[in-house]
LOSE-265613 format. One record per residue: chain; z, y, x of N, C-alpha, C in turn; residue in one letter; residue number from 1. Coordinates in steps of 0.05 Angstrom, whole numbers, plus 5000, padded with zeros to 4 digits. Atoms other than C-alpha are relative to their C-alpha. Example, Ala and Ser with C-alpha at 12.3 -4.5 7.8 and 13.67 -1.06 7.14 Angstrom:
2
 vofi n_pz n_py n_px ca_pz ca_py ca_px c_pz c_py c_px firo rokol
    A 5000 4976 5018  5156  4910  5246 5000 5024 5018    A     1
    A 4999 4976 4984  5143  4979  5273 5014 5022 4985    S     2
***
This chain:
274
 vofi n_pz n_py n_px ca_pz ca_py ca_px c_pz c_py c_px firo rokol
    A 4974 5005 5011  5241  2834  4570 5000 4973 4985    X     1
    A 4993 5018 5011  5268  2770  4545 5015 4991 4977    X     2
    A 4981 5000 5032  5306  2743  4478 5024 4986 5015    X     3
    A 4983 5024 5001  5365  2694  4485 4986 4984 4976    X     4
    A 5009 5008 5025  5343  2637  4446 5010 4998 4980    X     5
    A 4980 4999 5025  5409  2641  4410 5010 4969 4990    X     6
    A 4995 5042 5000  5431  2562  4419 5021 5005 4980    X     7
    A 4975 4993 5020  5480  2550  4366 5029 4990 5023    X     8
    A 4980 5005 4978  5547  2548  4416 5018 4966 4993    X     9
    A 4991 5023 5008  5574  2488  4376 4982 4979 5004    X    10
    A 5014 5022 4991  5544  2423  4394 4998 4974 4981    X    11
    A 4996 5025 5018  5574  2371  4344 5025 5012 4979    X    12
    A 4983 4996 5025  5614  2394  4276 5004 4983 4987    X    13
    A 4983 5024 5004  5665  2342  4259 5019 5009 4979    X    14
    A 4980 4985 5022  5692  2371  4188 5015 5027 5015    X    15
    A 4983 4984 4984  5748  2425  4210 4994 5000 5040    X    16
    A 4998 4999 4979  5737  2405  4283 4962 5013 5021    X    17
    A 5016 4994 4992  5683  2439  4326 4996 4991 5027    X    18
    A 4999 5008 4975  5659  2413  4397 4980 5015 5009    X    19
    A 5016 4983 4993  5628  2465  4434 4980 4990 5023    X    20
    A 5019 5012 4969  5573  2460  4497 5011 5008 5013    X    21
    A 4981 4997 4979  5626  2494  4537 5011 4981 5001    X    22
    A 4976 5017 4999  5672  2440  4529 4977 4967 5015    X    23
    A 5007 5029 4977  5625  2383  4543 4979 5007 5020    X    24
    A 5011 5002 4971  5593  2412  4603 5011 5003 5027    X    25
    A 4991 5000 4984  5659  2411  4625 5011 4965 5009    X    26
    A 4996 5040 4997  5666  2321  4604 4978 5005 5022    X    27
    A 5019 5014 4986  5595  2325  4639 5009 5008 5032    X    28
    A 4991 5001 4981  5622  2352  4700 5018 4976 5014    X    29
    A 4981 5019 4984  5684  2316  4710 4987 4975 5004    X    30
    A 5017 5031 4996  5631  2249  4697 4987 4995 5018    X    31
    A 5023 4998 4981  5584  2274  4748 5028 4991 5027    X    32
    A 4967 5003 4971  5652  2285  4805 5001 4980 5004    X    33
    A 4989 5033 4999  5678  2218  4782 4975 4982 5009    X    34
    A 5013 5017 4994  5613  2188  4794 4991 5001 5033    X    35
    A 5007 4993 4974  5592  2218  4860 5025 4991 5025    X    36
    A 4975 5008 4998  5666  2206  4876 4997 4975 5023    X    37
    A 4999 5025 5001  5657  2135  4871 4983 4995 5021    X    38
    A 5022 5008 4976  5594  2136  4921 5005 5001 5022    X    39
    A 4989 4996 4968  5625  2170  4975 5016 4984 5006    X    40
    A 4983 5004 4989  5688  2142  4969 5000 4964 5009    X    41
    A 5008 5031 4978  5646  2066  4998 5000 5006 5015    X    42
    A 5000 4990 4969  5639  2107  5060 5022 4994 5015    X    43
    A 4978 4994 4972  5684  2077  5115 5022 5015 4999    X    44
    A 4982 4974 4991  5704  2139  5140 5008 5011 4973    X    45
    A 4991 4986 5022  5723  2166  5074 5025 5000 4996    X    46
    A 4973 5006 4999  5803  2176  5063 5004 4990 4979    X    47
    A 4992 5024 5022  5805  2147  5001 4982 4986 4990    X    48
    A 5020 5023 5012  5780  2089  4965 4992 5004 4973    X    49
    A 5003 4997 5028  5747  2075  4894 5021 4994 4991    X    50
    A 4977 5004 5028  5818  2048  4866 5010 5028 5000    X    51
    A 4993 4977 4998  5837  2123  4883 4997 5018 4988    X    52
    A 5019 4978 5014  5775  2164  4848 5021 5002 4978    X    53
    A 4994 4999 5029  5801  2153  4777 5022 5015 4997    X    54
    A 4987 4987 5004  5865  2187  4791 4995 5031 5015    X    55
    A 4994 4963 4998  5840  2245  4835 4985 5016 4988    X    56
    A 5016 4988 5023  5785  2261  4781 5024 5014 4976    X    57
    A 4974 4993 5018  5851  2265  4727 5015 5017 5014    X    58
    A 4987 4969 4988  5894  2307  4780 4982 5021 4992    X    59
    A 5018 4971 4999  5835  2352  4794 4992 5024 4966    X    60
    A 5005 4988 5024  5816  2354  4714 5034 5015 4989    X    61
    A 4970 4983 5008  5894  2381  4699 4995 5026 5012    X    62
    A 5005 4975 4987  5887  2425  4757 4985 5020 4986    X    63
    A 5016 4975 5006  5828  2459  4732 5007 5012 4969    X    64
    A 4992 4993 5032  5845  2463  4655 5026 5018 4995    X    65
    A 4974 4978 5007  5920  2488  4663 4997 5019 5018    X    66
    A 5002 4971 4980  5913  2534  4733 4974 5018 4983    X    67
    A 5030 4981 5015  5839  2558  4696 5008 5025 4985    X    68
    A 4987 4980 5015  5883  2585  4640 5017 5009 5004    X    69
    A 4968 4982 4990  5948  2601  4669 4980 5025 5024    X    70
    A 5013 4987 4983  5900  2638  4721 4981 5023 4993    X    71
    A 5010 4982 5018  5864  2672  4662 5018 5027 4988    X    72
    A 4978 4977 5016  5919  2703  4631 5017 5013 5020    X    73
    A 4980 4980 4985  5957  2725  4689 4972 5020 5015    X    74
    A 5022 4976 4978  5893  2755  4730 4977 5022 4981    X    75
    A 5017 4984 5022  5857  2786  4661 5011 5005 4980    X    76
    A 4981 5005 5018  5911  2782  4618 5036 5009 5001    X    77
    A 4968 5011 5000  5979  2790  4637 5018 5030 4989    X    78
    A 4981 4981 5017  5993  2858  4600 4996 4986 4969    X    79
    A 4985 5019 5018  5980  2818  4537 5016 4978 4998    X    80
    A 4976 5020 4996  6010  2759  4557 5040 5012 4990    X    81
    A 4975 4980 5006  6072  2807  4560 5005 5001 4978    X    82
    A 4999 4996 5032  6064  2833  4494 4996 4981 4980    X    83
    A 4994 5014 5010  6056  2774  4466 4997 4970 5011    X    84
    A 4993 5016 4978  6074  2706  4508 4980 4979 4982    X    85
    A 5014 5027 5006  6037  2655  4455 4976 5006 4997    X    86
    A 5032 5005 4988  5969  2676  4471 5000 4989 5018    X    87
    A 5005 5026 4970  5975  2634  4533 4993 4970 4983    X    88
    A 5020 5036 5009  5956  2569  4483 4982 5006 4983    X    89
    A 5028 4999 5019  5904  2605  4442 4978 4999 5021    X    90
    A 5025 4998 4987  5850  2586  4486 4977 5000 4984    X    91
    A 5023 4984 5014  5798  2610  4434 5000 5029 5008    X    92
    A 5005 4971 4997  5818  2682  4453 5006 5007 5021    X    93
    A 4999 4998 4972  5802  2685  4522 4998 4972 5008    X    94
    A 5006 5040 4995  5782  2618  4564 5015 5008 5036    X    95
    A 4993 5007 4964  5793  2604  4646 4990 5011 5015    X    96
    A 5005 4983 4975  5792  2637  4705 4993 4979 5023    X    97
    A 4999 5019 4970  5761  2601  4768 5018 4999 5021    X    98
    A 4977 4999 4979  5808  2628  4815 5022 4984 4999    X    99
    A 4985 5013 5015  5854  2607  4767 5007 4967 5004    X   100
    A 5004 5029 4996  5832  2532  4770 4996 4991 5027    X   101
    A 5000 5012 4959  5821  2532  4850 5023 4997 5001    X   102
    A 4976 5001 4994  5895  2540  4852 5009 4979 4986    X   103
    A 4980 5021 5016  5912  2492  4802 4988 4970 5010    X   104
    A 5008 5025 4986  5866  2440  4840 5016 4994 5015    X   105
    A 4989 4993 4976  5897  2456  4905 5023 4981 4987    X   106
    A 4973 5012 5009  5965  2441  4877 5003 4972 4990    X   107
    A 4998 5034 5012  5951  2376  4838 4989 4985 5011    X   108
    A 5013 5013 4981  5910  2344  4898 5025 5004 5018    X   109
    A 4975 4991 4983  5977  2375  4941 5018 4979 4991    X   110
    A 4977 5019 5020  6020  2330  4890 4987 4964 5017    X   111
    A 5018 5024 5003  5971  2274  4893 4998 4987 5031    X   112
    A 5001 5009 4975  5963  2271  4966 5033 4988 5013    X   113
    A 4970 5001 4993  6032  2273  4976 5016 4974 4989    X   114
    A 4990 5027 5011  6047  2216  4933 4991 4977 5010    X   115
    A 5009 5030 4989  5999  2173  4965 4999 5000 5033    X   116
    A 4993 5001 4959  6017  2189  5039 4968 5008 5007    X   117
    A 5028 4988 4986  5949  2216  5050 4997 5028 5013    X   118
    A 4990 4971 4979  5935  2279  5093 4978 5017 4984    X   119
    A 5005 4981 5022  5922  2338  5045 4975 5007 5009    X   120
    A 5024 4981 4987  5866  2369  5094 4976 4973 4983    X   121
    A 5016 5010 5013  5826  2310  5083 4999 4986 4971    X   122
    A 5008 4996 5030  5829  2301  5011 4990 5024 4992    X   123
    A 5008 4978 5009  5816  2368  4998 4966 4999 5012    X   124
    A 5028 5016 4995  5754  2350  5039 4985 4992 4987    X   125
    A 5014 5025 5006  5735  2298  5002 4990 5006 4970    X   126
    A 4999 4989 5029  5743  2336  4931 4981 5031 5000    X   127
    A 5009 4979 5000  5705  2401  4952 4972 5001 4995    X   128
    A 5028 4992 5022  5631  2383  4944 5003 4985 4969    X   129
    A 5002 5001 5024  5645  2356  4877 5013 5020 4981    X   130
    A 4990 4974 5018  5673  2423  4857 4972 5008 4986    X   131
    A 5018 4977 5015  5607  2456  4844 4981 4987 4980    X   132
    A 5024 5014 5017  5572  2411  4802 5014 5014 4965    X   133
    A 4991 4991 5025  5624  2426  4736 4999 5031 5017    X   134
    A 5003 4965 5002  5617  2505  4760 4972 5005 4991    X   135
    A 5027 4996 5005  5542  2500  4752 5004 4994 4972    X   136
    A 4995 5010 5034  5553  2458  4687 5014 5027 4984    X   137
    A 4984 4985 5018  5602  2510  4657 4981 5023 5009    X   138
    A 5017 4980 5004  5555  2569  4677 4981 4997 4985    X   139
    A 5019 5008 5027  5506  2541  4629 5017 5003 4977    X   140
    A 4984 4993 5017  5559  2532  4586 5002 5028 4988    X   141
    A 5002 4975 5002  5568  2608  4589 4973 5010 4984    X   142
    A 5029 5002 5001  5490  2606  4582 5000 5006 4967    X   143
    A 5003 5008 5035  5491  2576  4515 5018 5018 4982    X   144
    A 4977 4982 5012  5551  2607  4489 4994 5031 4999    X   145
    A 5012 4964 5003  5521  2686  4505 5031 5011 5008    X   146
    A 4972 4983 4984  5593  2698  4546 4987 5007 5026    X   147
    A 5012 4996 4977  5588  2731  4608 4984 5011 5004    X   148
    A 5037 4993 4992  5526  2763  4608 5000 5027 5016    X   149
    A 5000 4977 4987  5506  2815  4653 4996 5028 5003    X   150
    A 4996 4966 5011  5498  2893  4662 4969 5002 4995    X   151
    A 5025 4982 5016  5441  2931  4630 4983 4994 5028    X   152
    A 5026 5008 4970  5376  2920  4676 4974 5005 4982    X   153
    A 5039 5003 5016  5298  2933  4664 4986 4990 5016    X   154
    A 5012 5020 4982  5285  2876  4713 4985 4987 4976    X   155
    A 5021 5021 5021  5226  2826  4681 5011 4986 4988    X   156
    A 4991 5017 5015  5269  2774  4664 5029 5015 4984    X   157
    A 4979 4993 5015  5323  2819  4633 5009 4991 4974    X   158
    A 4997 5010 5039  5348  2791  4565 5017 5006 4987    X   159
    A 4981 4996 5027  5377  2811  4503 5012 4978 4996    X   160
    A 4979 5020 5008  5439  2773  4481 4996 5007 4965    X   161
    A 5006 4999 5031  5434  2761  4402 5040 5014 4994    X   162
    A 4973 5007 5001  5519  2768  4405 5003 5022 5012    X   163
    A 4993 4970 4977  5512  2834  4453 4999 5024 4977    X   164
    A 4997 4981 5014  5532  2892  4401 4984 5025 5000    X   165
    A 5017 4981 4987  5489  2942  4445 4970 4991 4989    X   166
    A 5024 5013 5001  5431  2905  4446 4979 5006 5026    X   167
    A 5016 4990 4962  5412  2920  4525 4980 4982 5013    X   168
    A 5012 5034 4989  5369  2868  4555 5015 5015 5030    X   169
    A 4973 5006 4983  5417  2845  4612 4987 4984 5021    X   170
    A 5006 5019 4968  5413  2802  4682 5019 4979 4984    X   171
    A 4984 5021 5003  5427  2740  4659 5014 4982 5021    X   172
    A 4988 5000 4974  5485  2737  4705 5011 4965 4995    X   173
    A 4985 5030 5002  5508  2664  4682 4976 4976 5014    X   174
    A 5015 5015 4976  5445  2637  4713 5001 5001 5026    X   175
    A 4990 4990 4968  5454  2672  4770 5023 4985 5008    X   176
    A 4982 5015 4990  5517  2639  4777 4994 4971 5001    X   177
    A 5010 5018 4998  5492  2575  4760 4989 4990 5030    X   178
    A 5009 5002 4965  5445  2578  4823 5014 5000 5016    X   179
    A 4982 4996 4982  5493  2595  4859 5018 4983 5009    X   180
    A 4980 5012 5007  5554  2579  4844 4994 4968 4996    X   181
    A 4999 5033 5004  5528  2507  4824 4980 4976 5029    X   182
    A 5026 5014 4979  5460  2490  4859 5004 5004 5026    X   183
    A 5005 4995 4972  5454  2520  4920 5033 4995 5016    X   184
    A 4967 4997 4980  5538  2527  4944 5004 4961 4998    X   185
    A 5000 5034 4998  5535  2437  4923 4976 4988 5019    X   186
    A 5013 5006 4969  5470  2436  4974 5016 5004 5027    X   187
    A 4989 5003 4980  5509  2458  5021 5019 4992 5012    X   188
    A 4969 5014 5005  5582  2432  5014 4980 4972 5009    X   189
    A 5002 5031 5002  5543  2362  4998 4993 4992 5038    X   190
    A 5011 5005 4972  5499  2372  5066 5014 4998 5021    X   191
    A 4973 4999 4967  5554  2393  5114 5027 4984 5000    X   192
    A 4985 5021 5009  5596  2341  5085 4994 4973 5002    X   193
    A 5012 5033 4997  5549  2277  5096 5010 4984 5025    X   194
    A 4994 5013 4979  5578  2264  5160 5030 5007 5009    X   195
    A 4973 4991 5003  5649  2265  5184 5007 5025 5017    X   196
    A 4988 4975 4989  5682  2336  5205 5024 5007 5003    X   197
    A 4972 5002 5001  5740  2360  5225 5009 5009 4975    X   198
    A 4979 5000 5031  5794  2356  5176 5011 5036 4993    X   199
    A 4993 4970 5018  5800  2419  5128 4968 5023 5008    X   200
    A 5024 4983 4995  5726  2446  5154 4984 5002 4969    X   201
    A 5007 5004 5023  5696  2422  5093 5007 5017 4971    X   202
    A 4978 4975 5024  5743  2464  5042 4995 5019 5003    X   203
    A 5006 4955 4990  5737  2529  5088 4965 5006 4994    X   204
    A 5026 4989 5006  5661  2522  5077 4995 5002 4959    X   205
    A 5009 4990 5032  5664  2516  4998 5004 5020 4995    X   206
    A 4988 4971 5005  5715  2569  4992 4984 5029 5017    X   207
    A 5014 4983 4989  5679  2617  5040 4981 5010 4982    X   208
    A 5010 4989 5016  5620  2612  5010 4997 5000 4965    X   209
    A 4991 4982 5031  5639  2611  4933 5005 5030 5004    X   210
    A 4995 4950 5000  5672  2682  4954 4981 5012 4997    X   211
    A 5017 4974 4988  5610  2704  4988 4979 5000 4969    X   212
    A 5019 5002 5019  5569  2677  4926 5004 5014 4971    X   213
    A 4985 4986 5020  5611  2707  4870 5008 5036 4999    X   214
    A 5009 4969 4992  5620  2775  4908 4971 5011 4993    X   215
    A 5032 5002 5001  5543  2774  4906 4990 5001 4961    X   216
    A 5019 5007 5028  5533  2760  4832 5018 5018 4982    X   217
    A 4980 4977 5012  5595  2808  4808 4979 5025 4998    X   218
    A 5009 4967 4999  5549  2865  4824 4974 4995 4974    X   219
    A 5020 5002 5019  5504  2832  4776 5011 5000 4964    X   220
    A 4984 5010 5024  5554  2811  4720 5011 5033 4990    X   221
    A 4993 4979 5008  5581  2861  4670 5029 4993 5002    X   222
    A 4977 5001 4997  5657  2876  4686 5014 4999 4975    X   223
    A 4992 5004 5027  5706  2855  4631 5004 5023 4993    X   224
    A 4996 4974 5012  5714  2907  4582 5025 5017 5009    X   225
    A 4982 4996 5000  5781  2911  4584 5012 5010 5028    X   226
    A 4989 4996 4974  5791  2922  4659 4981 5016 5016    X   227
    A 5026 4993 4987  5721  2945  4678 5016 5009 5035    X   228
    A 5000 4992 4980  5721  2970  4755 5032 4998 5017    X   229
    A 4974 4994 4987  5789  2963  4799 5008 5014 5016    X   230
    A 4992 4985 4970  5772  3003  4860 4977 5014 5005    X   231
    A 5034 4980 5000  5716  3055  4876 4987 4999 4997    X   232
    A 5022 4994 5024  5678  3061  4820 4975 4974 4998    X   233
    A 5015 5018 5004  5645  2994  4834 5013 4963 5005    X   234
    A 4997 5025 4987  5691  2935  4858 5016 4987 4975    X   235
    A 4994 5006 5023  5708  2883  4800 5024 4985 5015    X   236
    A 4972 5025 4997  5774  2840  4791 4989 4977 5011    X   237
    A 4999 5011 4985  5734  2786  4807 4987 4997 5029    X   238
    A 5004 4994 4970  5704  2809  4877 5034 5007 5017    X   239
    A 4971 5000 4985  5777  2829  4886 5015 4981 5010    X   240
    A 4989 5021 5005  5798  2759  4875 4983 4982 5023    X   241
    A 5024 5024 4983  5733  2724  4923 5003 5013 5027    X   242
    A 5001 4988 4977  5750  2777  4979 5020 4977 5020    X   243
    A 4980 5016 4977  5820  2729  5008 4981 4976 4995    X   244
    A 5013 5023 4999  5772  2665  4990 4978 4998 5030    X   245
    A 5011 5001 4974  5724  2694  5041 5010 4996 5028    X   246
    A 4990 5006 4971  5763  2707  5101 5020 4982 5000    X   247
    A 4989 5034 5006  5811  2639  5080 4974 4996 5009    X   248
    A 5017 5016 4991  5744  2616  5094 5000 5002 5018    X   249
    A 5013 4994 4976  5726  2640  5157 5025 4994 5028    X   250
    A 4974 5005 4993  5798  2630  5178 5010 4977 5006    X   251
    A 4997 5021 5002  5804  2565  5166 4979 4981 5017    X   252
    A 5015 5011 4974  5738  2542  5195 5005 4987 5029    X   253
    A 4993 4992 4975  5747  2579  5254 5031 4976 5010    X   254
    A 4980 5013 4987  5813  2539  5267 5000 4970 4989    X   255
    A 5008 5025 5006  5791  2475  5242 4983 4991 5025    X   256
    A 5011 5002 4985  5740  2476  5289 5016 4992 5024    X   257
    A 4993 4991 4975  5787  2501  5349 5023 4972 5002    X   258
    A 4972 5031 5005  5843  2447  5327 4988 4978 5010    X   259
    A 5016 5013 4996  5787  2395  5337 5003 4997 5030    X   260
    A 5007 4991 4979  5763  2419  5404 5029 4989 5025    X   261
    A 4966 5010 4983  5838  2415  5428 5007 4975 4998    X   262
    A 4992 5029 4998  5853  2348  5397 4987 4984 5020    X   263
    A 5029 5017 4992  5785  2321  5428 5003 5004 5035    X   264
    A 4998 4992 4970  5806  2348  5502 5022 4992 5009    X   265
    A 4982 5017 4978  5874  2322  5505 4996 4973 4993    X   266
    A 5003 5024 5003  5842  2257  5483 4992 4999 5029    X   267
    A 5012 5009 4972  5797  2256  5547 5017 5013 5028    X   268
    A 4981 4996 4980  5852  2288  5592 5010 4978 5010    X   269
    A 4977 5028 4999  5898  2226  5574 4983 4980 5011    X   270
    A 5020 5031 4993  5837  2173  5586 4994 5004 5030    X   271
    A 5002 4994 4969  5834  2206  5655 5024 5000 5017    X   272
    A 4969 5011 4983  5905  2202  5675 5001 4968 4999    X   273
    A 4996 5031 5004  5895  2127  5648 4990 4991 5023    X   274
***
């Protein structure tokens, strides 16, 4: 069994003002995006350029910050919300929902594309492996902070949370996500992304497997208190929520692919009537 080491969650105390390690491992993210951004977007084939990055880093950062929380409070929240409407700006009591923030990406890259005559599929492209780098970051975040932690276990590395009331040693499910969710789902986005694909393939593979990776680590994570279990005695809100991400994945692919295939055949049809 393991301790938490018990990090202090605050990072820098500025009189009255506190700056937590959640908060800047969500600057270090967006710094990492913006920088990786910048690398790809020398590539040729890339749909947009570096004068571009700087604003779809700022869309994307809105996206995730207001959909995160508007996505929090309506999918874990929305009988208090009800009862009382101005907890939607106490983001001290209660934080963001991923789902939450996929949507609010979606939409402000939707905006963004749209303003600059660019074709949504591939921006969304172009913005998908730099998703998981701030998801990894903010699962540390979690880390440090002692949120999130996972269900009771008498696995080796199980650990007590100093902040856990019980005092259970737990699956430290925020690493788990970490790996996941950060390391391994940005190996593969980054990999199947180094070369050009058809347009919107790229997206259907983050989203796919995020689902499949988050379904996977739910069974590890402890369900919020407040909502515990949604559906036979074992399926959480958020496996409920990663189930349409999967087959959107698989969905999308699949016809990304097939779209391709078709474009690519009445190209060489036409060069044969030529």
């Amino acid at each position: 069994m393991l301790t938490h080491p018990a990090f202090d969650p605050v990072a820098v105390q500025l009189g009255p003002i506190a700056i937590h390690w959640y908060g800047l491992m969500y600057l270090a993210g967006f710094a990492a995006a913006w920088w990786l951004a910048r690398q790809r977007s020398a590539q040729s084939w890339r749909p947009v350029n570096r004068d571009q990055v700087d604003d779809i880093i700022f869309y994307g950062a809105l996206g995730v910050v207001l959909g995160g929380r508007l996505g929090y409070v309506l999918f874990y929240g929305f009988d208090r919300l009800l009862a009382d409407p101005l907890w939607l700006f106490r983001v001290n009591e209660g934080g963001m929902a991923f789902h939450g923030g996929l949507i609010g990406v979606i939409v402000a890259q939707w905006w963004y594309a749209r303003s600059q005559k660019l074709r949504f599929g591939e921006l969304m492209d172009f913005v998908a492996p730099l998703v998981p780098i701030g998801l990894g970051l903010g699962r540390l975040g979690n880390f440090i902070g002692q949120e999130l932690w996972g269900r009771a276990s008498d696995v080796p590395w199980a650990m007590v949370f100093p902040r856990d009331p019980s005092q259970l040693p737990r699956h430290p499910s925020q690493l788990y996500q970490f790996a996941l969710e950060g390391v391994i789902l940005f190996a593969i986005v980054f990999w199947f992304s180094r070369k050009p694909r058809p347009e919107w393939s790229v997206g259907a593979v983050f989203v796919l497997f995020y689902g499949l990776f988050r379904f996977m680590v739910e069974f590890f994570r402890e369900p919020d208190a407040h909502i515990g279990f949604v559906a036979f005695g074992w399926l959480t809100r958020g496996q409920l929520l990663s189930l349409p991400m999967i087959v959107a994945g698989i969905v999308i692919l699949v016809w990304a692919y097939r779209r391709a295939a078709a474009v690519q055949a009445l190209s060489k049809q036409g060069k044969g009537k030529a």
